[in-house]
KOLTI-455117 format. One record per residue (C-alpha): residue number from 1; residue in one letter; x, y, z. Coordinates in steps of 0.02 Angstrom, whole numbers, plus 32768, in hexadecimal, padded with zeros to 4 digits. Layout:
N
nr	rest	u	v	w
NUM	A	X	Y	Z
...
! end
This chain:
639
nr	rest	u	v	w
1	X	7A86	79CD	7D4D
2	X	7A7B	7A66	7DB1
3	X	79CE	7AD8	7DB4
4	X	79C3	7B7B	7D8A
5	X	79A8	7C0B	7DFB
6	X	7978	7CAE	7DF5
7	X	79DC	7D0D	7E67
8	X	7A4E	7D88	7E0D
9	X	7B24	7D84	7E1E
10	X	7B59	7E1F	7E18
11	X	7BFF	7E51	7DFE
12	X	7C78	7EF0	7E12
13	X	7D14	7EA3	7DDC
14	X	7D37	7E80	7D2C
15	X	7D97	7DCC	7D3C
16	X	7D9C	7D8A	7C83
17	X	7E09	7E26	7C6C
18	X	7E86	7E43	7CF8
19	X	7E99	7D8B	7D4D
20	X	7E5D	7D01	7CF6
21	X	7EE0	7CC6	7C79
22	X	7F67	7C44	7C58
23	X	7F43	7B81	7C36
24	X	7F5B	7B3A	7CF2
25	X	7ED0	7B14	7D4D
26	X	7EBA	7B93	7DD0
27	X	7E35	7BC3	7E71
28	X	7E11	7C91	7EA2
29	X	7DA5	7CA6	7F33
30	X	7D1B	7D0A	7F17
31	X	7D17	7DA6	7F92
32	X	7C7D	7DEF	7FC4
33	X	7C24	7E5E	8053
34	X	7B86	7E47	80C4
35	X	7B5F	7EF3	80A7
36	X	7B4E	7EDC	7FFB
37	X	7AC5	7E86	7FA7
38	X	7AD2	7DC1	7F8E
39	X	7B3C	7D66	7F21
40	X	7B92	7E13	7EF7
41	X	7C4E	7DF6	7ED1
42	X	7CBB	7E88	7EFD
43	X	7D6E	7E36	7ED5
44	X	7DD2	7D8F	7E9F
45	X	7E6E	7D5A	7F08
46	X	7ED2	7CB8	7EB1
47	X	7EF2	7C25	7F23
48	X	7FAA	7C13	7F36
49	X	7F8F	7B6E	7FC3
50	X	7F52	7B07	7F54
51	X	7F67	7A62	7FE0
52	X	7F5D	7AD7	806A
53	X	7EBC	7B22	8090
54	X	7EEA	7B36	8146
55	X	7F88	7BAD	810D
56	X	7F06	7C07	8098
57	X	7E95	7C30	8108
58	X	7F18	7C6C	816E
59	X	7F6A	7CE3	80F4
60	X	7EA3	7D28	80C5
61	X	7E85	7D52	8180
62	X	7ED5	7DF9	8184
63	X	7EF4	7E18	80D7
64	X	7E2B	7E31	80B0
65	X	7E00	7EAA	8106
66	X	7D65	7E96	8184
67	X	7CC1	7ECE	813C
68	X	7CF7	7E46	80AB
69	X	7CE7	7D96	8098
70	X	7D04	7D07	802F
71	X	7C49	7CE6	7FE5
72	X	7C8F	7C4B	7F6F
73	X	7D0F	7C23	7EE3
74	X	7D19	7C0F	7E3F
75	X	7D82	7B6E	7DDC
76	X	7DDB	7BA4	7D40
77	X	7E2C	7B38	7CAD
78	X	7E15	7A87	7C70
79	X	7D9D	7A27	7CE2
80	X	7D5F	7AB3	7D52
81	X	7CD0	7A6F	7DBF
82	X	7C65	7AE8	7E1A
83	X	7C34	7A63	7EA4
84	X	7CE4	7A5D	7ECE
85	X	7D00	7B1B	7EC0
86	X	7C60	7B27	7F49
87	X	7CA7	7A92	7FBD
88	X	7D66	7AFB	7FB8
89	X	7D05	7BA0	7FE4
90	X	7C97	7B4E	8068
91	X	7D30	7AF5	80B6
92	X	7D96	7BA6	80B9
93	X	7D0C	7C0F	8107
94	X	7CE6	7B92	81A1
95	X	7DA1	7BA1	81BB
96	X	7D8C	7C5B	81AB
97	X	7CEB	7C7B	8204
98	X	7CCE	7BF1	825A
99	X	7C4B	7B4C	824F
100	X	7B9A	7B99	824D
101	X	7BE4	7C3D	81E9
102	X	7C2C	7BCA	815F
103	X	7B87	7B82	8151
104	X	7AE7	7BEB	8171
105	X	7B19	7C56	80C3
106	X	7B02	7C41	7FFE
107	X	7BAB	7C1C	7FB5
108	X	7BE1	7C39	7EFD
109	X	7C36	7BB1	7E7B
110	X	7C61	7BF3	7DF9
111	X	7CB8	7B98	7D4D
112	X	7D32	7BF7	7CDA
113	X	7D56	7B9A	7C1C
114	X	7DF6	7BD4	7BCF
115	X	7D80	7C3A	7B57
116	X	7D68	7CA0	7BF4
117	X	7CAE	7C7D	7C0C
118	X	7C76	7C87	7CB0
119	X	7BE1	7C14	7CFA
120	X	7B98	7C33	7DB0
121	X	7B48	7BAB	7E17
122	X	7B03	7BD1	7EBF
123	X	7AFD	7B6E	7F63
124	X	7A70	7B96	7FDC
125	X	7AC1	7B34	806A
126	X	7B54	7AC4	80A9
127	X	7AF4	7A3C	80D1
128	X	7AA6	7A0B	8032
129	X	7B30	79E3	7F7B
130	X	7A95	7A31	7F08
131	X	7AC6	7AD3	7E97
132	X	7A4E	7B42	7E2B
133	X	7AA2	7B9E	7DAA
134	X	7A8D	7C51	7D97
135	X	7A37	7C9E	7D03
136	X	7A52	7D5D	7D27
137	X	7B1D	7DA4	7D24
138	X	7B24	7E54	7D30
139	X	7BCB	7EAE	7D27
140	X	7BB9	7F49	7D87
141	X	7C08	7FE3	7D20
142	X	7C27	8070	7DBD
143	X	7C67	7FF3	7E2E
144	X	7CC2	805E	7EBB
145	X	7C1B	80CD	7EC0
146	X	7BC4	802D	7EB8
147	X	7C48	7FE6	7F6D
148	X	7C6B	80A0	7FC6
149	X	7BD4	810C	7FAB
150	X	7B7C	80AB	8037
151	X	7C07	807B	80A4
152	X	7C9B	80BF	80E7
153	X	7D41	807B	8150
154	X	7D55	8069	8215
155	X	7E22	805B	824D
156	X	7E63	803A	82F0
157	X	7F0D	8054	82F9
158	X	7F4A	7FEC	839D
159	X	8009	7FEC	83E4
160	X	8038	7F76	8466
161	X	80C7	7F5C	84DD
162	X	80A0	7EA2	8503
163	X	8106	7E66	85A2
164	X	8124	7DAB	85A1
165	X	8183	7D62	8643
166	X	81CE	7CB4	8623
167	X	8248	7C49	868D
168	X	830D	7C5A	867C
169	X	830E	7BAB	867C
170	X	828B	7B75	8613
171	X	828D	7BEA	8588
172	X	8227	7B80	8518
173	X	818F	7BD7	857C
174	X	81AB	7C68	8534
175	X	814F	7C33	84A4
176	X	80C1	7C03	852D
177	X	80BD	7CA6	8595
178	X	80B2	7D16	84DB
179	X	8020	7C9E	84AC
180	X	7FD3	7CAF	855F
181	X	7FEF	7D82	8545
182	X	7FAF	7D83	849D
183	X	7F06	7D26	84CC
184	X	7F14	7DA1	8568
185	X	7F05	7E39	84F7
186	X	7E67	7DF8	8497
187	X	7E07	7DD3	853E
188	X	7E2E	7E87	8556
189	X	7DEC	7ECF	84C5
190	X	7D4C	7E72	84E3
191	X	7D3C	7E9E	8596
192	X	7CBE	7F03	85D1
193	X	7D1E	7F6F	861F
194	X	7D82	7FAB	8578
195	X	7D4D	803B	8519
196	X	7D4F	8082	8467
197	X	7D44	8134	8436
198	X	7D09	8145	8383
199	X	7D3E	81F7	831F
200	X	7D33	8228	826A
201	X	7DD4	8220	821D
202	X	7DBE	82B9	81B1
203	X	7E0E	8344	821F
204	X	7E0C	83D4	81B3
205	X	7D5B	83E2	81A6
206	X	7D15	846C	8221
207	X	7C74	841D	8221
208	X	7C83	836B	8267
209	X	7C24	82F4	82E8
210	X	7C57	82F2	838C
211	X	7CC5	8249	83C3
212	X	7C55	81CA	8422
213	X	7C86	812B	8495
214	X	7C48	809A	8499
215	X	7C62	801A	852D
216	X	7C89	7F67	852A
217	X	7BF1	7F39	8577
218	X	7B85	7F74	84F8
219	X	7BE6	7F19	846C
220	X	7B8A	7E88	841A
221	X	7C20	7DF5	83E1
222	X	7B7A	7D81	8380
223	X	7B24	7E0D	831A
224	X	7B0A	7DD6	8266
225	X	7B42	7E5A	81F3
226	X	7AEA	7E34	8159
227	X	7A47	7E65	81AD
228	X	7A78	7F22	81CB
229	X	79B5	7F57	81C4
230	X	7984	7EF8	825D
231	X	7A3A	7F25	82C1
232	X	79FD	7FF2	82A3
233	X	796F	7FDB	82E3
234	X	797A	8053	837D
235	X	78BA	809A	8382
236	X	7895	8126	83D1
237	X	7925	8130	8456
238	X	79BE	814A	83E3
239	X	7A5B	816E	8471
240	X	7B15	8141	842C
241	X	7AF3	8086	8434
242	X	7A96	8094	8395
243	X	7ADC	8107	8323
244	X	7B01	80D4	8279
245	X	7BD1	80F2	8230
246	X	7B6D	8176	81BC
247	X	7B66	81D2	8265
248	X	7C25	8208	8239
249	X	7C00	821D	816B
250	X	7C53	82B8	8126
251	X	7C4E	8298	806B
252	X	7BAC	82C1	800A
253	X	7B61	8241	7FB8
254	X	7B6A	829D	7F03
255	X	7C1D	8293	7F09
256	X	7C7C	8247	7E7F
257	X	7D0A	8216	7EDB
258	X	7CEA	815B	7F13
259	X	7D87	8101	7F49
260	X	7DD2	80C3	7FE0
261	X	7E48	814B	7FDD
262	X	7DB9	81CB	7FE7
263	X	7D40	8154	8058
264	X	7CF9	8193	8102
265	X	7D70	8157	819D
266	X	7D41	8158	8237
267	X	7DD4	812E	82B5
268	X	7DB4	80B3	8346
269	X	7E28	80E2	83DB
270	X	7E32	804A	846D
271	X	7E34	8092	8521
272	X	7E32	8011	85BD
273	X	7DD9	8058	8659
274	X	7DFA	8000	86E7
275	X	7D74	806C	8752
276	X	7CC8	8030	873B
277	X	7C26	807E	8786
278	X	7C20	8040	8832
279	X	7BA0	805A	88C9
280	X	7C25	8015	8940
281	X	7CC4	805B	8983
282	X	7D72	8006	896A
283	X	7E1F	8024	8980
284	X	7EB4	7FEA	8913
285	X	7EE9	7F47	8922
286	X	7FA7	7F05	88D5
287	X	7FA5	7E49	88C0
288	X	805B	7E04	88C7
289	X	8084	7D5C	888A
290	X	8128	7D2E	8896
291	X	8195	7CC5	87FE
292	X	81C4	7C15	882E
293	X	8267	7C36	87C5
294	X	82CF	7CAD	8788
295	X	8273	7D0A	870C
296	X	829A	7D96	8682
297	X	821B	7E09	8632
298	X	8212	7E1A	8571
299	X	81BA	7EBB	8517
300	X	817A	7E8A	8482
301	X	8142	7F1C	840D
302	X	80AD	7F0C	83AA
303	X	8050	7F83	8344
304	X	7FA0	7F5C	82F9
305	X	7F46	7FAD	8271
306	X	7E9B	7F7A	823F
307	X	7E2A	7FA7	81AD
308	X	7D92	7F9E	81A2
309	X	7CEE	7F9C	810A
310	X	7C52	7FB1	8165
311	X	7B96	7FFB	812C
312	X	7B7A	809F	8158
313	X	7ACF	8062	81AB
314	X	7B42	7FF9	821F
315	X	7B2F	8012	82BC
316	X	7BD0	805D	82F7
317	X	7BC9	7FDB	83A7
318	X	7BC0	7F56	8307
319	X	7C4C	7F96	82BB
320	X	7CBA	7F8B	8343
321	X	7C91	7EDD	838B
322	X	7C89	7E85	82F0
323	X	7CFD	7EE6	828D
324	X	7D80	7F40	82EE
325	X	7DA3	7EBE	8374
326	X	7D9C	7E08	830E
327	X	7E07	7E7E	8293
328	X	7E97	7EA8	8323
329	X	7E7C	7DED	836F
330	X	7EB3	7DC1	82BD
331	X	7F4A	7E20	829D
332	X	7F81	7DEE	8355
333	X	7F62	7D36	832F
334	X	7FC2	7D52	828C
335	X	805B	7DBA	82EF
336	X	8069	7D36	8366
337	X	8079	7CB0	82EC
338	X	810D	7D16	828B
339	X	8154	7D30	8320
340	X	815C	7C9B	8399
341	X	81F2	7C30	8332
342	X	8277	7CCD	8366
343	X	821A	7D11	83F0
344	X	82BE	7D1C	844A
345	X	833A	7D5C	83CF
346	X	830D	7DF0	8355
347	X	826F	7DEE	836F
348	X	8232	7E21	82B9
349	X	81DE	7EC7	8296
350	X	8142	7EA8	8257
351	X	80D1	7F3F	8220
352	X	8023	7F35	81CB
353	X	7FF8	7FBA	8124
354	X	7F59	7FCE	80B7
355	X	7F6D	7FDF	8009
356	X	7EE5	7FE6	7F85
357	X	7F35	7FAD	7EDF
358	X	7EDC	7FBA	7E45
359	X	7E3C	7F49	7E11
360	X	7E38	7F13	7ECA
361	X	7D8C	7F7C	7F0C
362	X	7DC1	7F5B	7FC9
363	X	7E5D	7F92	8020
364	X	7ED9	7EFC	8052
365	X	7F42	7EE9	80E4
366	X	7FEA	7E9C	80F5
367	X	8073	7E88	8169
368	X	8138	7EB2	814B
369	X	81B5	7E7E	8193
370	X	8216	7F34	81A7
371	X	82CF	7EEC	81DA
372	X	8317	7EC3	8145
373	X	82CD	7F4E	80D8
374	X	8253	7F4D	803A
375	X	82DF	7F0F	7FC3
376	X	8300	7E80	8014
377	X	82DF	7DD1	7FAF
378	X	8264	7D95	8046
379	X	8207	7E16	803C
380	X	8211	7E25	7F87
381	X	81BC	7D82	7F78
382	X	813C	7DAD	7FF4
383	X	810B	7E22	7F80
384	X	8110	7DC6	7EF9
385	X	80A2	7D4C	7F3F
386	X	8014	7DE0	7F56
387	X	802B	7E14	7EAA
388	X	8014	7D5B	7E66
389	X	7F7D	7D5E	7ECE
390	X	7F2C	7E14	7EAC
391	X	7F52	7DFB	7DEA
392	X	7FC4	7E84	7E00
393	X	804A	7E9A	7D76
394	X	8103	7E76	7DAF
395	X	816B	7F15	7D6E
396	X	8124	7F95	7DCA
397	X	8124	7FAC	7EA0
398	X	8063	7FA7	7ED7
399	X	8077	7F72	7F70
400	X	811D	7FB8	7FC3
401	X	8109	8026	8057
402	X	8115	80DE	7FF4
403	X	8067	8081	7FB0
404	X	8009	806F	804A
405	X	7F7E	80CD	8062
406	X	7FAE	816B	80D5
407	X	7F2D	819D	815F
408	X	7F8D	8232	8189
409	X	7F5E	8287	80ED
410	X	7EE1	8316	8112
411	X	7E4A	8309	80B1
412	X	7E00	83AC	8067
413	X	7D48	83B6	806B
414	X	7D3D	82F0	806B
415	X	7D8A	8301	7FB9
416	X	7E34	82DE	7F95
417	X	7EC8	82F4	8002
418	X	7F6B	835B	8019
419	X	7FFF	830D	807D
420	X	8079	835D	80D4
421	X	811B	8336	8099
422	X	818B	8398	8014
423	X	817D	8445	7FD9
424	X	81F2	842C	7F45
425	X	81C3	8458	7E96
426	X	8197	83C1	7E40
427	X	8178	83AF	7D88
428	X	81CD	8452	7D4C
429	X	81F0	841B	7C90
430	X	8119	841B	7C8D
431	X	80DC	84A9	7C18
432	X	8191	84E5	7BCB
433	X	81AA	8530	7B2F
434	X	81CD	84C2	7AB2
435	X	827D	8471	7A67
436	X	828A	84CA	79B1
437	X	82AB	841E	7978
438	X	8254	8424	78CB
439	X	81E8	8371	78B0
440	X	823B	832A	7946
441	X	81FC	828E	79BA
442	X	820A	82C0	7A75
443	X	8225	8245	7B07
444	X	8211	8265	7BA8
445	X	820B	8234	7C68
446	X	8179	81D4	7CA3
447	X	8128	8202	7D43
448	X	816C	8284	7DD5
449	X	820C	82DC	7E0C
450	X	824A	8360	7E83
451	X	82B1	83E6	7E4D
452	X	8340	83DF	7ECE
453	X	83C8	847E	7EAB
454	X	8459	84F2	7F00
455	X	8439	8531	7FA3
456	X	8393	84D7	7FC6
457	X	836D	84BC	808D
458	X	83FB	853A	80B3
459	X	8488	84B6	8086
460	X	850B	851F	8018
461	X	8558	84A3	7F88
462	X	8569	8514	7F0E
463	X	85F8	84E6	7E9B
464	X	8608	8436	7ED5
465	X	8553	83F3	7EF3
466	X	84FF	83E8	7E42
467	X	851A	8327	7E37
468	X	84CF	8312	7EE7
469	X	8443	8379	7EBC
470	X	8411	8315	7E20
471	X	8432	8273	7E72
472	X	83BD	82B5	7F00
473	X	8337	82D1	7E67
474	X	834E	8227	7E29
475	X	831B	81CC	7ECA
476	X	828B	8258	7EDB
477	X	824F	820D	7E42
478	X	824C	8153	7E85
479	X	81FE	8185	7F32
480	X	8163	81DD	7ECF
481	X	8158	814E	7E4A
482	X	814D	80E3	7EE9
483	X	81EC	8079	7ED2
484	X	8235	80AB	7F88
485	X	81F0	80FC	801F
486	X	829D	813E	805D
487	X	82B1	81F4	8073
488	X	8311	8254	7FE5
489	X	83D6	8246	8042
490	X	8440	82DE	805F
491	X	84DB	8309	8018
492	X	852C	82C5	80C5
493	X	84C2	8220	80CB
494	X	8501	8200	8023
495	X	85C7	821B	802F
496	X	8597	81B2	80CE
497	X	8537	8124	804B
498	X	85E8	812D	7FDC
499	X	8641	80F6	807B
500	X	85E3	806F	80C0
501	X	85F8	8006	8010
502	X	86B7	803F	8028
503	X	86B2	80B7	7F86
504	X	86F2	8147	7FF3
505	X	876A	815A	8097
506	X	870B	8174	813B
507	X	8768	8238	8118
508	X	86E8	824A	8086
509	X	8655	8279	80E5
510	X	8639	833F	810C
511	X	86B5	835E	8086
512	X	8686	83C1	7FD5
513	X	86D7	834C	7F63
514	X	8664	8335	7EC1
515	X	8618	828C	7EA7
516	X	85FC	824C	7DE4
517	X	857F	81DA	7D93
518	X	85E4	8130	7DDD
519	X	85D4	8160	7E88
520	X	8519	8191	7E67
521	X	8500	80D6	7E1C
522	X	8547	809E	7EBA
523	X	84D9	8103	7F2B
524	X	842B	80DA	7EC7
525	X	846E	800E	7ED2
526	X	8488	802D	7F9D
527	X	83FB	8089	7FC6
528	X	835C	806C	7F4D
529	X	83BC	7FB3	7F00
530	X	83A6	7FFF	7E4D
531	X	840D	7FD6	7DB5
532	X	8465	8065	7D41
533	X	84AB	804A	7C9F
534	X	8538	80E9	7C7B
535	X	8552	811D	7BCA
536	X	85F2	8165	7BAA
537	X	8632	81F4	7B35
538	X	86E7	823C	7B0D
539	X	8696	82E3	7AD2
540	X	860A	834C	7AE5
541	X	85F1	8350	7A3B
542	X	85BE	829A	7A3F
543	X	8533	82A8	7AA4
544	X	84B9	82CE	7A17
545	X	84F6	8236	79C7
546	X	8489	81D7	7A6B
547	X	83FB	821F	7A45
548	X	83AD	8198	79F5
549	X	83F4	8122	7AA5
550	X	83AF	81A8	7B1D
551	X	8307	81AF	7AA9
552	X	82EF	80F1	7ACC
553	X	832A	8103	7B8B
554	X	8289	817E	7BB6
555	X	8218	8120	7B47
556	X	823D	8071	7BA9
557	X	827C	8090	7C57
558	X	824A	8161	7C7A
559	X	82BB	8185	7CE7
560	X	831C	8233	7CF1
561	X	83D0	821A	7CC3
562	X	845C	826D	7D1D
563	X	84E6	82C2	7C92
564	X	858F	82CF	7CEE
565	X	8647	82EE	7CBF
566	X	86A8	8378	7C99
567	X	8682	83F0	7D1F
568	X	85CE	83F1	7D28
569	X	8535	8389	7D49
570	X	848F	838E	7D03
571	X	83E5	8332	7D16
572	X	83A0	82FD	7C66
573	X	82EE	82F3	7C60
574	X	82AE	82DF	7BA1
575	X	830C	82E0	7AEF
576	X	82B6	8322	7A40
577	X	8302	82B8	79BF
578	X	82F1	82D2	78FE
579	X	832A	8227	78C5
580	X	831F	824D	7802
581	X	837F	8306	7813
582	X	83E2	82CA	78BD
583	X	83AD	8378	7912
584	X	8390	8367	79C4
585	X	837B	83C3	7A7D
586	X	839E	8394	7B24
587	X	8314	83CA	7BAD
588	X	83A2	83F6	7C36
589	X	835F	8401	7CEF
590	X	83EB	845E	7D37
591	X	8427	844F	7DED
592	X	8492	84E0	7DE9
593	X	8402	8551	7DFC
594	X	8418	85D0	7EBC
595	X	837E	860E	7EBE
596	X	82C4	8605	7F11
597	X	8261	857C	7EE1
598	X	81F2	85F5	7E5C
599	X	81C9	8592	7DBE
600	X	81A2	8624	7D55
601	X	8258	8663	7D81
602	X	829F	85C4	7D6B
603	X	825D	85A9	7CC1
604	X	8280	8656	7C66
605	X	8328	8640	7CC6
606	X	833D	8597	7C54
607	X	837D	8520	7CE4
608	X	82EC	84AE	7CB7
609	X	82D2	84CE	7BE8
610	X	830F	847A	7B4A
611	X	83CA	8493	7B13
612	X	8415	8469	7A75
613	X	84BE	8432	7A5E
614	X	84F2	84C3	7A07
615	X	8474	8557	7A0E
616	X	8457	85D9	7998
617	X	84E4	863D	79C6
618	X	856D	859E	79A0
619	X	857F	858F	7A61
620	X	858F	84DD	7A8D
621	X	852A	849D	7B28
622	X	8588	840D	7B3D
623	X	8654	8420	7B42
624	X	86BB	83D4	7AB3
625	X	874B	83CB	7B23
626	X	8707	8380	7BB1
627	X	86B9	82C7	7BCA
628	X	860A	8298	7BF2
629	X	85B7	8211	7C56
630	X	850F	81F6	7C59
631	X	84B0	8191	7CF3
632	X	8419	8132	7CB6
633	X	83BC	80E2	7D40
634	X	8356	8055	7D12
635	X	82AE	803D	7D55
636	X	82A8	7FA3	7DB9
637	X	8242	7F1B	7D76
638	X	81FD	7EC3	7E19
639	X	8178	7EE3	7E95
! end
């Protein structure tokens, strides 16, 4: 029977409510910080290798960021056993840290019954199988204050052009000479000779710290983070070897904006000089060593991106030798791996991104695969894997590229950021008058759009552009809900998207022949891999009679519909349905607008407003004579 202990758990993620469900036994690691206080849990990652702890550990390595560690694990479902949950977590971390790191630490076992109550036991070391189970659990309420009003990010963003020689007639060396360049690269990064220069990231602010450098030699590879008090300690003589990461702080300490998205960063540039101080004179020497064989030289492209957690009373020579270099020797260790079985075909391109998805306190790193594109199954299921593992739901994109966290964004007074990008009008139905529809329900678009019209960037398609235009508004609406990171096409790249499936002759692009909701289906299934159903109508005066269909398409899947047929084409953005009296309104965004991009014109104009089928003057909106098809994109239900 275990003792009891008094050290305190403490816990910023709420696991009985977003992960810990089902009737399978399962394992999460426990994820943790040293510069938080002991035993403090900041997150909960599933194991998905559940007979390969080697593969797991692999996988962890640069998807937690450094700055975070696995502190234990906790066994959910029938038979849960927190001696086992402590031997799995003790196993993982030597394999991630090493023997005397996987050791020298209190590690967490933790024991989940279906009813969702949580026990903690606590290891005080590897070496002996006693636990003492914890009395005191306290859920933390202001959990990102709690993680980022103390510490802040360090990046180091790191391309490489890696040349590799190998032997025309032993090309199974190749695969020897890239290892050999890889392990080249890290010996580099640790020389002496390299050196960082450390910035603040914010570069609006006109009142910011002035960059410092910091020279391999003074780096320090064995420094034990969790003991940031005694690493500070700089006395009297404080020069740049001893300044903390607050040195580059630019958010107050009152603010209420605590996030990884509105964290300090301080950027970590790597710069190699070759030209140490020396007392002696020397000329350049060229050593040449010639090939026994024929060889060929292969440029391998790499492109590393590290993140970083780390205490603002870090020293900043801290944060880059045991931060920002095991973090690149990581992601090239991890590179090489995905690389080395087609080293000498396509060479995939692998890219790392940071995301922070919800109920996850840390940012996450993972590697894509950017070949094949972001619909493709492979990467689909890579995905899906992170999801299973975050607790993520699975009908919604979290992690796709357009989600990664952007470091180009320019910060405003530490608070909050504005990225360059679009100038569009988005959101232009916000505020309107209302329908006239007396007692009516009204349904309308979820999330973002861009108002795309006539004439915008200079590109005249008036009278033969309106269903490009509201096709262009459609895929504006899946780029800001996060579904696609392509840019919005243009009316060229689209006739050219109709001829690649072989909808259109090769004569079809640069023309102005119209384009209808079929061709738009086609274009949306090419380019973003999203589903439409089409509803179709003889007459406009059936449309009202789809009310009720239309009601039940914003409610479910929120996407803007495109209205074509007859001769013009409209972008449907909300109905107001009276299902007792069958009254109803249509909130039109119209493409055929020509003019500047002024919402208060565009409004009283009425090419974004509420139109009935027949108005008050008996003028019909929608043609009797004249057919109707109406494009209703579905929202993709994947990751």
């Amino acid at each position: 029977m275990a003792a009891h202990s008094n050290r305190r758990v403490t816990l910023l993620c709420r696991p009985t409510k977003h992960l810990i469900s089902g009737s399978d036994p399962k394992t999460y690691w426990l994820v943790g910080s040293p510069f938080l206080p002991p035993l403090t849990v900041a997150s909960l990652l599933l194991r998905l290798s559940s007979d390969d702890l080697h593969k797991e550990s692999e996988e962890l390595r640069t998807l937690i960021p450094k700055g975070f560690e696995v502190i234990g694990a906790l066994a959910y479902g029938a038979g849960a056993d927190a001696q086992a949950a402590v031997h799995a977590a003790r196993r993982l971390r030597k394999l991630l840290y090493g023997e005397e790191e996987g050791d020298n630490r209190p590690v967490i076992g933790a024991v989940a019954a279906g009813s969702g109550e949580l026990k903690f036991f606590v290891s005080e070391s590897g070496k002996s199988n006693s636990l003492e189970e914890v009395d005191s659990v306290v859920e933390e309420e202001h959990s990102e204050k709690y993680v980022w009003e103390n510490g802040c990010l360090v990046r180091c963003e790191l391309p490489i052009k890696l040349p590799v020689y190998y032997p025309l007639k032993n090309t199974s060396d190749v695969e020897k000479a890239f290892v050999r360049a890889i392990e080249a690269v890290v010996a580099k990064l640790r020389d002496s000779q390299a050196v960082y220069m450390l910035e603040a990231l914010n570069k609006t602010s006109m009142d910011l710290p002035a960059p410092i450098v910091i020279r391999g030699g003074h780096l320090d590879f064995r420094a034990d983070l969790s003991n940031i008090w005694h690493l500070a300690e700089g006395g009297d003589n404080v020069d740049v070897n001893s300044l903390p990461c607050s040195y580059f702080s630019v958010i107050s300490k009152g603010s209420s904006a605590f996030s990884v998205e509105n964290a300090d960063t301080i950027q970590v540039s790597v710069l190699f000089n070759s030209l140490g101080p020396s007392s002696a004179s020397a000329v350049p020497v060229a050593e040449y060593i010639p090939a026994q064989d024929e060889a060929r030289l292969l440029v391998v492209d790499i492109k590393l991106d590290v993140l970083c957690y780390a205490s603002k009373n870090l020293p900043l020579r801290h944060a880059v030798s045991r931060l920002i270099i095991p973090g690149l020797a990581d992601q090239l260790n991890a590179l090489q791996n995905s690389m080395l079985p087609n080293l000498l075909g396509q060479h995939p391109q692998i890219k790392p991104y940071h995301f922070s998805p919800p109920h996850v306190l840390h940012p996450i790193t993972v590697f894509y695969e950017l070949s094949f594109g972001e619909t493709e199954m492979k990467q689909v299921e890579v995905r899906r894997s992170l999801h299973t593992r975050l607790g993520l739901p699975f009908d919604r994109p979290l992690l796709r590229i357009a989600n990664a966290l952007d470091f180009s964004k320019l910060k405003i007074g530490g608070l909050g950021s504005q990225q360059k990008g679009s100038t569009l009008l988005k959101d232009v139905h916000i505020g309107i008058p209302n329908s006239g529809v007396s007692g009516g329900s009204v349904s309308l678009v979820q999330g973002s759009y861009e108002y795309f019209h006539y004439l915008q960037d200079g590109f005249n398609d008036s009278g033969w552009g309106c269903a490009y235009r509201s096709l262009q508004t459609i895929i504006s609406w899946f780029r800001l809900q996060n579904y696609s990171s392509i840019e919005v096409p243009s009316h060229r790249e689209i006739q050219q998207s109709l001829v690649e499936i072989g909808d259109k002759d090769p004569s079809f692009v640069g023309t102005r022949d119209w384009i209808g909701a079929i061709e738009l289906s086609f274009v949306l299934d090419k380019l973003l891999g999203v589903t439409c159903k089409v509803i179709n109508v003889r007459s406009g005066a059936e449309l009202p009679e789809k009310c009720r269909e239309l009601a039940l398409h914003f409610e479910t899947q929120g996407t803007p519909i495109m209205i074509g047929g007859g001769v013009l084409a409209y972008t449907l953005l909300g109905v107001d349905y009276n299902e007792a009296s069958g009254d109803c309104a249509f909130l039109i965004l119209d493409p055929h607008y020509t003019g500047t991009d002024d919402l208060k014109k565009i409004v009283n104009g009425g090419w974004c407003g509420w139109k009935k089928a027949v108005d008050s003057k008996g003028k019909n909106f929608f043609l009797h004579d004249k057919f109707y098809n109406l494009l209703l994109p579905q929202r993709p239900n994947m990751v």
